[in-house]
DRENBAKOL-250250 format. One record per residue (C-alpha): x, y, z; residue number from 1. Coordinates in steps of 0.001 Angstrom, whole numbers. Example, Ala and Ser with C-alpha at 12.3 -4.5 7.8 and 13.67 -1.06 7.14 Angstrom:
x,y,z,seq
12300,-4500,7800,1
13670,-1060,7140,2
REM end
This chain:
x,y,z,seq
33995,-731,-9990,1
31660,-3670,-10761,2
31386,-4657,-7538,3
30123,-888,-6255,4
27818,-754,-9025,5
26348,-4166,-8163,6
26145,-3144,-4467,7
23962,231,-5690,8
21702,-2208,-7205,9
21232,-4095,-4508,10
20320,-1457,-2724,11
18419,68,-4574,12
16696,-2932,-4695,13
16087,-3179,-1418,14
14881,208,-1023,15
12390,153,-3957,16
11195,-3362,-1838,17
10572,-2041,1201,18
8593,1295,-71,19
6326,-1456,-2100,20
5899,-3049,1182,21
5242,-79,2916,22
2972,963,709,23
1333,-2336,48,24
830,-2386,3770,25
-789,978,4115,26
-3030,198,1276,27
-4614,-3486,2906,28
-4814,-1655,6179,29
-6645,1484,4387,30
-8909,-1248,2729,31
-9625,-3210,5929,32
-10250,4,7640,33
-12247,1645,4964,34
-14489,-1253,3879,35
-16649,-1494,6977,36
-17303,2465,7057,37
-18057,2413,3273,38
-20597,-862,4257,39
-22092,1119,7234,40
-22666,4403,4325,41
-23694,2770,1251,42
-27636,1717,2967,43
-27957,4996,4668,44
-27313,6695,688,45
-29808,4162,-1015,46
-32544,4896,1579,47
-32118,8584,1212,48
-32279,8354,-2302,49
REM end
């Protein structure tokens, strides 16, 4: 019994892990990808303005 229950917790460990890597991962590539666009935008609003 202990043993099963420490084996779902270990899993579920791992799973809650990997989705914060996941998403961790999406999110640095989002900013890398993001970052230069929002750079390239930002002039073209202030000199409109």
């Amino acid at each position: 019994m202990n043993i099963k229950r420490f084996l779902m917790l270990l899993i579920n460990a791992f799973v809650l892990f990997v989705i914060l890597f996941m998403l961790t991962r999406t999110l640095w590539t989002l900013l890398v990808f993001v970052m230069p666009v929002v750079s390239l935008f930002l002039p073209k609003e202030k000199s409109n303005g």
